[in-house]
N, CA, C, O and CB atoms as a CASP TS submission, in Angstrom:
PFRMAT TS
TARGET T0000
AUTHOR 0000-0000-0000
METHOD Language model
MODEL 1
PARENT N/A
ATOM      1  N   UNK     1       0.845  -1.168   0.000  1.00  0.00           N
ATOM      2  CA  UNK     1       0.000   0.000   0.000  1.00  0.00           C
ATOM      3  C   UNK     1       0.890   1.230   0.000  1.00  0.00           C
ATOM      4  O   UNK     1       1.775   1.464   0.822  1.00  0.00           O
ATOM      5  CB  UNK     1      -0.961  -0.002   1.212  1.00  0.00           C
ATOM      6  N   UNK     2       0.472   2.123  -1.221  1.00  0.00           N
ATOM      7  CA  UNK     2       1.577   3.526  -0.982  1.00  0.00           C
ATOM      8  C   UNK     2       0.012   4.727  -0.545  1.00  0.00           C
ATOM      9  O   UNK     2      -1.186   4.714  -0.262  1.00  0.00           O
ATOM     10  CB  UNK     2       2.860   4.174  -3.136  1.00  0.00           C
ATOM     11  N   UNK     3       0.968   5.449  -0.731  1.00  0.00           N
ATOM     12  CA  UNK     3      -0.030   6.845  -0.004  1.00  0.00           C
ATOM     13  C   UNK     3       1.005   7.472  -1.381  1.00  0.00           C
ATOM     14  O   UNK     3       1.909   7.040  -2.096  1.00  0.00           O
ATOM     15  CB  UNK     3       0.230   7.662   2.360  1.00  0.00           C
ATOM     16  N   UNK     4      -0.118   9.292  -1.130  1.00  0.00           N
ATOM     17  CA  UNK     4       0.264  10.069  -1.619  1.00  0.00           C
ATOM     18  C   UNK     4      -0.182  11.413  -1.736  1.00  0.00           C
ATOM     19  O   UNK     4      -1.412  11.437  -1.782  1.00  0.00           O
ATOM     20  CB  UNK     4       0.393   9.630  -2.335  1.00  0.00           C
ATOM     21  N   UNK     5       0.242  12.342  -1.789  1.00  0.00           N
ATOM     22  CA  UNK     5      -0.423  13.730  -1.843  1.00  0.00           C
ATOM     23  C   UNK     5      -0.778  14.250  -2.365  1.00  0.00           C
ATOM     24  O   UNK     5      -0.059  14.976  -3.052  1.00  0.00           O
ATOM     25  CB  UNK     5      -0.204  14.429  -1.677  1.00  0.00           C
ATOM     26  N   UNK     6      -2.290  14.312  -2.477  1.00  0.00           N
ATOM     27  CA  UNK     6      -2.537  15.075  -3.574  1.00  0.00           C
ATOM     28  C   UNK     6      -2.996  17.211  -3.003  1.00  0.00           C
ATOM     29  O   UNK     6      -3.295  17.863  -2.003  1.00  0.00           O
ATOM     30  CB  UNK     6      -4.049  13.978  -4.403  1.00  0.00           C
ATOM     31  N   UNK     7      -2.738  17.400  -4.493  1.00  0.00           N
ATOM     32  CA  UNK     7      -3.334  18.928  -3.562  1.00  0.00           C
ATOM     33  C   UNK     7      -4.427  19.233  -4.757  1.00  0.00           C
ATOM     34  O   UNK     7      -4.120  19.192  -5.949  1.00  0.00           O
ATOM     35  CB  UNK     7      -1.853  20.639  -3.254  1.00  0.00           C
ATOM     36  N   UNK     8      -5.298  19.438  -4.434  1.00  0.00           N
ATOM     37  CA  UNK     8      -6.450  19.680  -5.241  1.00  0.00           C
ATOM     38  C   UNK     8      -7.399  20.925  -4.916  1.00  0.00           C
ATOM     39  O   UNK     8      -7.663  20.883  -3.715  1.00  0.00           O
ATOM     40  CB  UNK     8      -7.223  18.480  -5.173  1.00  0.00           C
ATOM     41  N   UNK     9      -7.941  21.893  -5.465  1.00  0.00           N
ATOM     42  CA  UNK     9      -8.470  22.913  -5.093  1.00  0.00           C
ATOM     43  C   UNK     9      -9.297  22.680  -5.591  1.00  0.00           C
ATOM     44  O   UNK     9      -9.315  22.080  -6.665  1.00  0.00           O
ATOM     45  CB  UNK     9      -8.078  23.951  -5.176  1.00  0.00           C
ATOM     46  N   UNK    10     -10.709  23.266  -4.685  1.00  0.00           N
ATOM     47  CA  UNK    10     -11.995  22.683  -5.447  1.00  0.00           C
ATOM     48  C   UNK    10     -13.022  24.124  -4.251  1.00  0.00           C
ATOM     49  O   UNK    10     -12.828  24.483  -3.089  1.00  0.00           O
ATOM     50  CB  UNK    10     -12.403  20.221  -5.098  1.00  0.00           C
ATOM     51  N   UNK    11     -14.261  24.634  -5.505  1.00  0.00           N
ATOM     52  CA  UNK    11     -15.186  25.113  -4.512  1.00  0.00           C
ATOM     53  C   UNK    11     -16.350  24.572  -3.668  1.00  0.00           C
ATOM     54  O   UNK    11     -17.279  25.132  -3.087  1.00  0.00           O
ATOM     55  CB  UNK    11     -15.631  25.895  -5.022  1.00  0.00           C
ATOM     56  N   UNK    12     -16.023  23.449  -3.785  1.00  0.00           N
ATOM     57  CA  UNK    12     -16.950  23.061  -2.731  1.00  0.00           C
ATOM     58  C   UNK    12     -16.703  22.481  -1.624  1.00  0.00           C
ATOM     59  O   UNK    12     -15.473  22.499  -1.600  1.00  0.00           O
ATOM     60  CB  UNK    12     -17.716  22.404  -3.101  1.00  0.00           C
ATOM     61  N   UNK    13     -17.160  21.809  -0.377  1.00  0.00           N
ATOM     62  CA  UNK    13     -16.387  21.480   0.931  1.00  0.00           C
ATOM     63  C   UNK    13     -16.732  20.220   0.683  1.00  0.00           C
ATOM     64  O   UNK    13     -17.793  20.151   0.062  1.00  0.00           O
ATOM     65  CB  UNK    13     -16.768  22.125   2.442  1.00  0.00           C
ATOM     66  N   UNK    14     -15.998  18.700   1.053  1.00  0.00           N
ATOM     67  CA  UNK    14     -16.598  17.935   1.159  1.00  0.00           C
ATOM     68  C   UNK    14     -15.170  17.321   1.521  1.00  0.00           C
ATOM     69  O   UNK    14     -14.218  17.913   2.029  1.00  0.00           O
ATOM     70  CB  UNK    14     -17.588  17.618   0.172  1.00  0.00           C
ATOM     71  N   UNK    15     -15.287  15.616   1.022  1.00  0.00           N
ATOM     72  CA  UNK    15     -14.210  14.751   0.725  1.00  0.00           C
ATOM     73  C   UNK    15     -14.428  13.762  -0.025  1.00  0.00           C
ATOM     74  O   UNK    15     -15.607  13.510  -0.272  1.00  0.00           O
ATOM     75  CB  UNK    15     -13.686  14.285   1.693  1.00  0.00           C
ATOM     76  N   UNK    16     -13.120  12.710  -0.745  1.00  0.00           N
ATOM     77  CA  UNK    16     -13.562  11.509  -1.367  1.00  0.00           C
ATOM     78  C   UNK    16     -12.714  10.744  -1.062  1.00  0.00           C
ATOM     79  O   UNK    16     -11.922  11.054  -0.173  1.00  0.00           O
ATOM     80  CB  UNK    16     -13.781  11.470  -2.677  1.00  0.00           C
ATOM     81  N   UNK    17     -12.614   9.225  -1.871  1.00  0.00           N
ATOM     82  CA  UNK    17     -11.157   8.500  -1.992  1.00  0.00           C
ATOM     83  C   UNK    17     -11.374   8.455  -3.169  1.00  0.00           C
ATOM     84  O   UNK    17     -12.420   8.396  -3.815  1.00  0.00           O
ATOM     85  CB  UNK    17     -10.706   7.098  -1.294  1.00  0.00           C
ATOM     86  N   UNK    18      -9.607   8.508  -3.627  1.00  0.00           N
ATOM     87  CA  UNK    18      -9.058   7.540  -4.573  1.00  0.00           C
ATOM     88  C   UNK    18      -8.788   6.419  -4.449  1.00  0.00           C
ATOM     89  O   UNK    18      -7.831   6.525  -3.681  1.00  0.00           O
ATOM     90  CB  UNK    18      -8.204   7.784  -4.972  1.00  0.00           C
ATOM     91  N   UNK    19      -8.958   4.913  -4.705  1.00  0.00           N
ATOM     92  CA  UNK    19      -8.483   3.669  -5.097  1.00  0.00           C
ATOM     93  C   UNK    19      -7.254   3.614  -6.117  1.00  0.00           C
ATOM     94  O   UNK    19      -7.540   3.704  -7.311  1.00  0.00           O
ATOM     95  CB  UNK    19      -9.604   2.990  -5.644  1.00  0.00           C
ATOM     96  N   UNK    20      -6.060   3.491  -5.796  1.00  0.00           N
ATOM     97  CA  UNK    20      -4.870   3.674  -6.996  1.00  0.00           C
ATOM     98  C   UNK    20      -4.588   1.850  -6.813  1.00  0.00           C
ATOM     99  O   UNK    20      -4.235   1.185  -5.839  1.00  0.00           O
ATOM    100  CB  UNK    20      -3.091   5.090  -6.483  1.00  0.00           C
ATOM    101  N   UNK    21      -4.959   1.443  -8.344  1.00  0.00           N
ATOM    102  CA  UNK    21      -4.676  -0.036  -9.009  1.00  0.00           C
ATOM    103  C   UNK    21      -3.561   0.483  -9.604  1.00  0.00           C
ATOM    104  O   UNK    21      -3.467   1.503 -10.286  1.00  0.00           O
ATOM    105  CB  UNK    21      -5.833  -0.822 -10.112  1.00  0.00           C
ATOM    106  N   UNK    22      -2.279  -0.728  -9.120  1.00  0.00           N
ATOM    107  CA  UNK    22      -1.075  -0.708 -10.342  1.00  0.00           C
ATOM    108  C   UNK    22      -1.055  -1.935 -10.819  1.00  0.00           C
ATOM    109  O   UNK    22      -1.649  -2.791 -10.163  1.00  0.00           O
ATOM    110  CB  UNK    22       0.478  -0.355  -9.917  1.00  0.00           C
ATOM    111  N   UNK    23      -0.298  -2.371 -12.208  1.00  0.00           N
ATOM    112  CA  UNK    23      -0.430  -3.747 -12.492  1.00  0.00           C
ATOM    113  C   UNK    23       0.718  -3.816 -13.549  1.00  0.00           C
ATOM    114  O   UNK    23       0.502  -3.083 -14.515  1.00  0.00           O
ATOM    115  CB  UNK    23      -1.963  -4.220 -13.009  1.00  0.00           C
ATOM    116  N   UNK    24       2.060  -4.624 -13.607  1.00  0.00           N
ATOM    117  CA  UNK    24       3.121  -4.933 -14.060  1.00  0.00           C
ATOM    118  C   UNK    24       2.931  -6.065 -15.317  1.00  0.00           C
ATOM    119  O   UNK    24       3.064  -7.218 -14.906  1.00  0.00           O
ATOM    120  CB  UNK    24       3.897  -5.324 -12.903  1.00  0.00           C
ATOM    121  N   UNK    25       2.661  -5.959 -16.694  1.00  0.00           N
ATOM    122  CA  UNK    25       2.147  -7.139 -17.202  1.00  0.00           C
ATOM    123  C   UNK    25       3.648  -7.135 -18.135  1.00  0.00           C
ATOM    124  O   UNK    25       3.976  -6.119 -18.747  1.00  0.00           O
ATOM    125  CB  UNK    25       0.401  -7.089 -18.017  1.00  0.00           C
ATOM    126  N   UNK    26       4.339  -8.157 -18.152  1.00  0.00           N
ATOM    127  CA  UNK    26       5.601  -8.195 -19.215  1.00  0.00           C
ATOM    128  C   UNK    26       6.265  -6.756 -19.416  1.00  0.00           C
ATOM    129  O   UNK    26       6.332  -6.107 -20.459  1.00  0.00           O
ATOM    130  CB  UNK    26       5.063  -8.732 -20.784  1.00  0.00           C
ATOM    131  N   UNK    27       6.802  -6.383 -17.973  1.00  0.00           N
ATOM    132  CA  UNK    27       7.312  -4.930 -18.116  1.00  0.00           C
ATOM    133  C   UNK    27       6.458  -4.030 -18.539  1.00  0.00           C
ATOM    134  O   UNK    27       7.190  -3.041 -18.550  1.00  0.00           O
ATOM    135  CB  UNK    27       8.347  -4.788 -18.959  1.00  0.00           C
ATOM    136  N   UNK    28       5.657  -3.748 -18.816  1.00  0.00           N
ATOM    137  CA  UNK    28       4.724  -2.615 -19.102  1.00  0.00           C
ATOM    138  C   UNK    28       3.808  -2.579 -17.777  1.00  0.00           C
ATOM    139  O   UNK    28       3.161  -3.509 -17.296  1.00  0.00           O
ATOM    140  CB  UNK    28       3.808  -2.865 -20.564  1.00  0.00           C
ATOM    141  N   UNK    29       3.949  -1.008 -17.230  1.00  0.00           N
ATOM    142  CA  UNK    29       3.158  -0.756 -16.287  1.00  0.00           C
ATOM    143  C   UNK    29       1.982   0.089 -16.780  1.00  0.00           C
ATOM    144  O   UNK    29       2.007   0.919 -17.689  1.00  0.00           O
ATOM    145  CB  UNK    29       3.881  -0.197 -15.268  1.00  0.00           C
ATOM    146  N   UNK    30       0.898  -0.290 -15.976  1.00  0.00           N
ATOM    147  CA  UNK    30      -0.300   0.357 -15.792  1.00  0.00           C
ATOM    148  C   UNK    30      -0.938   0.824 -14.738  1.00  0.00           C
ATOM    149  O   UNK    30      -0.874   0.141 -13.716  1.00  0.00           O
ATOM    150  CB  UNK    30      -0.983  -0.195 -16.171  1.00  0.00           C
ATOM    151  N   UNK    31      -1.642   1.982 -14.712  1.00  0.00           N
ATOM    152  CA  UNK    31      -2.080   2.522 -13.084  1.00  0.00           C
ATOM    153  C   UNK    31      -3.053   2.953 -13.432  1.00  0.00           C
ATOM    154  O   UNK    31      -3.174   3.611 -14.466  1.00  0.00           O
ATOM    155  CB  UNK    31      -1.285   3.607 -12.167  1.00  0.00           C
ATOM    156  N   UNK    32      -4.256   2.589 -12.391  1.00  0.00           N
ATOM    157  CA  UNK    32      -5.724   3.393 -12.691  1.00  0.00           C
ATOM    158  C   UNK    32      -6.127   3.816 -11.192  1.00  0.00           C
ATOM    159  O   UNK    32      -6.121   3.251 -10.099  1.00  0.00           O
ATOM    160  CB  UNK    32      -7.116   2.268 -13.499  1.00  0.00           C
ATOM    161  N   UNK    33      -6.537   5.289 -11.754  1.00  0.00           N
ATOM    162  CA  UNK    33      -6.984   5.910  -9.907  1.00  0.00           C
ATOM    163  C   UNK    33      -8.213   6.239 -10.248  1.00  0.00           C
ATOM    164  O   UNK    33      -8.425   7.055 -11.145  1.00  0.00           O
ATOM    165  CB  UNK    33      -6.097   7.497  -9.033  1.00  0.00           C
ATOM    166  N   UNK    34      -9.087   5.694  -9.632  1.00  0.00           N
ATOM    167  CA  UNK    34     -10.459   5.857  -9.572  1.00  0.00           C
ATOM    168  C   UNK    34     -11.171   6.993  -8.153  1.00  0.00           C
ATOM    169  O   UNK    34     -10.930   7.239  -6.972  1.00  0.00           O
ATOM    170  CB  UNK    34     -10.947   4.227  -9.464  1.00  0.00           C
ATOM    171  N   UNK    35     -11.786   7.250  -8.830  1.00  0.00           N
ATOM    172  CA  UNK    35     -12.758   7.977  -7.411  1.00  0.00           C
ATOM    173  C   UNK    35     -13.863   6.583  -6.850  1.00  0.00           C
ATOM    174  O   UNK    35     -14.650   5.885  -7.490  1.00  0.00           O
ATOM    175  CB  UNK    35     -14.103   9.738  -8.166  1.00  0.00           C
ATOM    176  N   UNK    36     -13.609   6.589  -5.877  1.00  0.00           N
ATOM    177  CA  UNK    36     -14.700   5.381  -4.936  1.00  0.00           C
ATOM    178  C   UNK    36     -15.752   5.665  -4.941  1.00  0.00           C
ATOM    179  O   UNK    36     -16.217   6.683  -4.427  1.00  0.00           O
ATOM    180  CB  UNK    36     -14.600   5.121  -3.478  1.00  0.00           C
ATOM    181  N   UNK    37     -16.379   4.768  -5.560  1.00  0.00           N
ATOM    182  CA  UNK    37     -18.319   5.100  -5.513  1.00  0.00           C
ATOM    183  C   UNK    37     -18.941   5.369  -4.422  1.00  0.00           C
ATOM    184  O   UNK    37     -18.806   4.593  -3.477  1.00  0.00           O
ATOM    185  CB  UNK    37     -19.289   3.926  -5.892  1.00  0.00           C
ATOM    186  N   UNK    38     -19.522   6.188  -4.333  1.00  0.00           N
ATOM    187  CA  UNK    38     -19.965   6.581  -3.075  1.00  0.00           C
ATOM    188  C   UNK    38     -19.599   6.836  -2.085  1.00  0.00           C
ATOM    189  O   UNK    38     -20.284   6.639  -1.081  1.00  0.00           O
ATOM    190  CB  UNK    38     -20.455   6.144  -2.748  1.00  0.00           C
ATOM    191  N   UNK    39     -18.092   7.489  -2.043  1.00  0.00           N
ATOM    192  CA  UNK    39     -16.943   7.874  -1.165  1.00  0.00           C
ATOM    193  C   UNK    39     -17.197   9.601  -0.862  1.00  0.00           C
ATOM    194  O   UNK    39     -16.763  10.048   0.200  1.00  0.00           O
ATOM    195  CB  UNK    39     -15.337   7.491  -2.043  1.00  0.00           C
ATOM    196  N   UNK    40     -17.916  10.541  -1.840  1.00  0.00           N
ATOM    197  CA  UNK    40     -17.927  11.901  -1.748  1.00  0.00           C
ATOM    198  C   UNK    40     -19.150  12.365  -0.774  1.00  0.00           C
ATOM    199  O   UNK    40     -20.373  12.264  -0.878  1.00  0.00           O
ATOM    200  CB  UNK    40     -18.018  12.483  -3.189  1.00  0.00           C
ATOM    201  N   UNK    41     -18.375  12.861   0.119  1.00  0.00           N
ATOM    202  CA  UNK    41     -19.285  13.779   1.267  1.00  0.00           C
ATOM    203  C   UNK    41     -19.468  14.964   1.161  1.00  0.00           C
ATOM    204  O   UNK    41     -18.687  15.553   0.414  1.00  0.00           O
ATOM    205  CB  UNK    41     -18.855  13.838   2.508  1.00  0.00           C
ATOM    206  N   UNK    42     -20.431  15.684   1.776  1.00  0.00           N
ATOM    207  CA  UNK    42     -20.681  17.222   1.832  1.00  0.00           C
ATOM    208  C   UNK    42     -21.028  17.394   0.356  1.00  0.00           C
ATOM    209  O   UNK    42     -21.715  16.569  -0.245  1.00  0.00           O
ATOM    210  CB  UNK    42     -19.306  18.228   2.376  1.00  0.00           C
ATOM    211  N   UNK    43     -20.408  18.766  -0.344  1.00  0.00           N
ATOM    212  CA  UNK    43     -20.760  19.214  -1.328  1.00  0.00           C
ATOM    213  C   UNK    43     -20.050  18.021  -2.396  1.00  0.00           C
ATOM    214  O   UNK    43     -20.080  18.119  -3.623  1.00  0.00           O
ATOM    215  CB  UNK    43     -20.381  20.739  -1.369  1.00  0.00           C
ATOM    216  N   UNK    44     -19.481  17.007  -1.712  1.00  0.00           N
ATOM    217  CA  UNK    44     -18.789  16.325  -3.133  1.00  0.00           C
ATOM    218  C   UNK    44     -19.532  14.945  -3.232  1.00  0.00           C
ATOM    219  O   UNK    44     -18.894  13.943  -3.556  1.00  0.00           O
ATOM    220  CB  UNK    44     -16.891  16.029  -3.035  1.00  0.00           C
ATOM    221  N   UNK    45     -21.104  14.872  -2.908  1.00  0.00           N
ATOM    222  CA  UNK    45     -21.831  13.661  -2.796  1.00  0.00           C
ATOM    223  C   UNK    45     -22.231  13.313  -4.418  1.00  0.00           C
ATOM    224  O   UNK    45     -22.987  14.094  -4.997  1.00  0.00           O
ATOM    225  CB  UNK    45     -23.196  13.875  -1.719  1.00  0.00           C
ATOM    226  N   UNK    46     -21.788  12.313  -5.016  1.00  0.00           N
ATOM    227  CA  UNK    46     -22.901  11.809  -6.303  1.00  0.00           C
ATOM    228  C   UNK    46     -21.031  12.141  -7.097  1.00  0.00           C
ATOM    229  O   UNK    46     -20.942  12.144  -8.325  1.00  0.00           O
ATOM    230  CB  UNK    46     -25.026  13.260  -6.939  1.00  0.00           C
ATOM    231  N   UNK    47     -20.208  12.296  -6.539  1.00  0.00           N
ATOM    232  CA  UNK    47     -18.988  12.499  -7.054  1.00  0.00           C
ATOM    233  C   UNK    47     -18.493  10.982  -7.884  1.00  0.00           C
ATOM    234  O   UNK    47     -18.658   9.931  -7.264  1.00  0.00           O
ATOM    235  CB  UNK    47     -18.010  12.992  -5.761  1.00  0.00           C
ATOM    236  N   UNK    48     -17.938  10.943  -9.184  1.00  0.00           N
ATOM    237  CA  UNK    48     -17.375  10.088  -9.326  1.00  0.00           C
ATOM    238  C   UNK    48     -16.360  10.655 -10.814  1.00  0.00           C
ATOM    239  O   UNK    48     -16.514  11.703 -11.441  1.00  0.00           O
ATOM    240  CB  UNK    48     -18.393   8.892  -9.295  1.00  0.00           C
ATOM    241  N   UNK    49     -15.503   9.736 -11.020  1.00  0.00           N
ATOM    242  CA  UNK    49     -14.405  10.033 -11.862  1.00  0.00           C
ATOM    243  C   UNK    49     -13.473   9.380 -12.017  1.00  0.00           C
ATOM    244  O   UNK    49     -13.714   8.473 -11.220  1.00  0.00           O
ATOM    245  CB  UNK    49     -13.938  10.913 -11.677  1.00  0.00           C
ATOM    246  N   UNK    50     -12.217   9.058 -12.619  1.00  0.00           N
ATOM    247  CA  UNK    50     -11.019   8.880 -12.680  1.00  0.00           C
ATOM    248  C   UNK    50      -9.873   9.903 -12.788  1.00  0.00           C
ATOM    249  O   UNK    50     -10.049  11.018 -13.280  1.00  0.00           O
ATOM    250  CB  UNK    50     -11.006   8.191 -13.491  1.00  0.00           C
ATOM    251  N   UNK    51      -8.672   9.469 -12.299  1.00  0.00           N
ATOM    252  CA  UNK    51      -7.503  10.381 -12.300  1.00  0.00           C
ATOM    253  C   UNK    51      -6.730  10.091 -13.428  1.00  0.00           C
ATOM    254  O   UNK    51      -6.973   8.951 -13.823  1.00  0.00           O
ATOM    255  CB  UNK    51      -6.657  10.288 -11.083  1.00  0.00           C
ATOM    256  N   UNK    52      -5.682  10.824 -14.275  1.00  0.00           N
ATOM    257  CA  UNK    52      -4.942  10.319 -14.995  1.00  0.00           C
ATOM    258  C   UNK    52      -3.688  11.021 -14.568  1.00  0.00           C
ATOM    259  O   UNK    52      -3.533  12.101 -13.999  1.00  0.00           O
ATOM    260  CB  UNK    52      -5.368  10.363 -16.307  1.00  0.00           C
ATOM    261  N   UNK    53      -2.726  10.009 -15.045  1.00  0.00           N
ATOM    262  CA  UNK    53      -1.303  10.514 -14.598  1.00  0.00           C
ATOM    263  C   UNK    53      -0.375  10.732 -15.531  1.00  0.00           C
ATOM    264  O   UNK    53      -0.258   9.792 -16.317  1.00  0.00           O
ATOM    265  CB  UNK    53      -0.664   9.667 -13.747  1.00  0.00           C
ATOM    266  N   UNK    54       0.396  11.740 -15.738  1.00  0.00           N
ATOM    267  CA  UNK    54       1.337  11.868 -16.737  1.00  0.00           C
ATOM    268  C   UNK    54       2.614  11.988 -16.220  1.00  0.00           C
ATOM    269  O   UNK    54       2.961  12.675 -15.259  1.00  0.00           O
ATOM    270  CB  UNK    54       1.072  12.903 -17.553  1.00  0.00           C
ATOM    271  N   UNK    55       3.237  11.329 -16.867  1.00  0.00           N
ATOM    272  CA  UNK    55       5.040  11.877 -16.405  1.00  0.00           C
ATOM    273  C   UNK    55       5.846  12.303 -17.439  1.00  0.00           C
ATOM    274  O   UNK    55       6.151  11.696 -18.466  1.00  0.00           O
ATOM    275  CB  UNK    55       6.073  10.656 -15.774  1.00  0.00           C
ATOM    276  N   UNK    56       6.148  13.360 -17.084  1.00  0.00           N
ATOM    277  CA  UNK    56       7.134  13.804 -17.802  1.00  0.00           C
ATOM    278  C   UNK    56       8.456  14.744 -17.495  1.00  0.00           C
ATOM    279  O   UNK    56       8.430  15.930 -17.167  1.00  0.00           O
ATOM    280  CB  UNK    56       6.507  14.277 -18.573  1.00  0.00           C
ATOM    281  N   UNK    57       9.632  13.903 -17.690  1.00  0.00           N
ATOM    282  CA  UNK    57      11.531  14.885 -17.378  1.00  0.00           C
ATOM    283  C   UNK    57      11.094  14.237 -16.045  1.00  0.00           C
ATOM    284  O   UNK    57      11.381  15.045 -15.162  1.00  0.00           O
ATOM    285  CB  UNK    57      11.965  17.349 -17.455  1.00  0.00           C
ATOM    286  N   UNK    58      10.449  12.985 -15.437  1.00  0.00           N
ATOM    287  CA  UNK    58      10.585  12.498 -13.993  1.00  0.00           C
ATOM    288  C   UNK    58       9.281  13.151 -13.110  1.00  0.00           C
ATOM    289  O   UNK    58       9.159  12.945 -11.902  1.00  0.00           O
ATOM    290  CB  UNK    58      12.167  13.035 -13.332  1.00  0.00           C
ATOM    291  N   UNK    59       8.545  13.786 -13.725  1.00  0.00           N
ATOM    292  CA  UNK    59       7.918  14.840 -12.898  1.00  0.00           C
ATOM    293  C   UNK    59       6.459  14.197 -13.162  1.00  0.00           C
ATOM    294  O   UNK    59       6.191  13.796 -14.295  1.00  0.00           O
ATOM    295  CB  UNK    59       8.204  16.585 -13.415  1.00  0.00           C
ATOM    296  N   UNK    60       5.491  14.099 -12.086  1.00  0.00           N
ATOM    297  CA  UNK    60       4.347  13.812 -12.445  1.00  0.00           C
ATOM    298  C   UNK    60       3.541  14.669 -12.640  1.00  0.00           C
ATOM    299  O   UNK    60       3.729  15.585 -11.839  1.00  0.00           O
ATOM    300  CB  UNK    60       3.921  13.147 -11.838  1.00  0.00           C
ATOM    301  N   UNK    61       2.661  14.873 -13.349  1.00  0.00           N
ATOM    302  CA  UNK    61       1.203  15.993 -13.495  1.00  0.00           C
ATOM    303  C   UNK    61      -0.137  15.203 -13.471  1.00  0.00           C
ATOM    304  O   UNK    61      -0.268  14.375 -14.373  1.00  0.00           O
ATOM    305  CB  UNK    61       1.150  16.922 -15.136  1.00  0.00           C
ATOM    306  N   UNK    62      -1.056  15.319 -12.661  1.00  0.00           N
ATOM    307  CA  UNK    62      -2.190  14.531 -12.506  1.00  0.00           C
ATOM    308  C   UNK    62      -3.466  15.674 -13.560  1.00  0.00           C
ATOM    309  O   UNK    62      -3.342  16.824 -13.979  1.00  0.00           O
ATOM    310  CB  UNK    62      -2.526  14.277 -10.505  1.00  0.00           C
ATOM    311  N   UNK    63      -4.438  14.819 -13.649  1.00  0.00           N
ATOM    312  CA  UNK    63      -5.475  15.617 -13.972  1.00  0.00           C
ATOM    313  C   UNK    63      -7.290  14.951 -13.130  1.00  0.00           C
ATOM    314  O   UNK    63      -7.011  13.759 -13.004  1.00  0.00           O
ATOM    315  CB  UNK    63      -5.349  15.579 -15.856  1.00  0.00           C
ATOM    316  N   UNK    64      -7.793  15.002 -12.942  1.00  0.00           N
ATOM    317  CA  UNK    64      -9.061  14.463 -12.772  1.00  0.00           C
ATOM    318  C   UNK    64     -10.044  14.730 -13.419  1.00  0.00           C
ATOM    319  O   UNK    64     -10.507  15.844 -13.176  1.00  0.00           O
ATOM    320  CB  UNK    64      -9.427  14.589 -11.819  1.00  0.00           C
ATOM    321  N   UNK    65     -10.613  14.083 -14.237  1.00  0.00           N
ATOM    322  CA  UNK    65     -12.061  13.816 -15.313  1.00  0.00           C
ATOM    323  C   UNK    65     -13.289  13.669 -13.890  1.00  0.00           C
ATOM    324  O   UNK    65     -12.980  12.897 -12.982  1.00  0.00           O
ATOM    325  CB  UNK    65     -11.906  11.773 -16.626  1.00  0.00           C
ATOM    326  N   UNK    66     -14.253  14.224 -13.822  1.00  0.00           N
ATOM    327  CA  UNK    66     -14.479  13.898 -13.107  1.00  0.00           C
ATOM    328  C   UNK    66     -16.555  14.458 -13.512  1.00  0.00           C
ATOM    329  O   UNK    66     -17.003  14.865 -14.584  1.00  0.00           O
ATOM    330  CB  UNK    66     -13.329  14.329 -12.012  1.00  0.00           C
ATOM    331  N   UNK    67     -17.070  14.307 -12.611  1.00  0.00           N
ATOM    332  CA  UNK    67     -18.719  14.305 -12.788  1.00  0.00           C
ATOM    333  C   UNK    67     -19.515  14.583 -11.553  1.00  0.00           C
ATOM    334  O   UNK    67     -19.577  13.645 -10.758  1.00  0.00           O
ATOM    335  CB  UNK    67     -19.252  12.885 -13.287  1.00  0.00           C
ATOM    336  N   UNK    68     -19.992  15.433 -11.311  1.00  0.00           N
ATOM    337  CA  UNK    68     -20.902  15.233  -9.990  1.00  0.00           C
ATOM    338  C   UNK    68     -22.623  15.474 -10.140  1.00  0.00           C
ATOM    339  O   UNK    68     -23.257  16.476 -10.472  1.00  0.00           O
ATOM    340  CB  UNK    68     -20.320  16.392  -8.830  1.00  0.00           C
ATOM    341  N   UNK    69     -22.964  14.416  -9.835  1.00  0.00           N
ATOM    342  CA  UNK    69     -24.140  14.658 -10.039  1.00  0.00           C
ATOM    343  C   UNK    69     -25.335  14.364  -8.685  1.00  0.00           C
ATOM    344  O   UNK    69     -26.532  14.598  -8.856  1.00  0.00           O
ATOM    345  CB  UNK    69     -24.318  13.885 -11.258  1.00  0.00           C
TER
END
């Protein structure tokens, strides 16, 4: 299990989780970060989405796709 920090700015108050799946298939890695169904409280209820991750020069940049309904 890793952890990690995210910093995310958002206008509304609430919270969620991410679920981060990694998976090693013949040297090729894959990672999927999901938002947990039914994990968003307060203003972040009906929240769901995925994260995507980019790396680039070593450096990561995240983005979140995301939906609240």
């Amino acid at each position: 299990m890793s952890t990690a920090g995210v910093d995310i700015q958002l206008t509304w108050e609430g919270s969620f989780v991410l679920m981060h799946t990694g998976e090693m298939n013949r040297g090729q890695p894959t990672l999927t970060v999901q938002v947990v169904p039914d994990s968003g409280t307060g203003g972040l209820t009906g929240l769901s989405g995925q994260l995507s991750v980019d790396i680039r020069d070593g450096r990561h940049f995240s983005e979140l796709a995301y939906e609240l309904t």
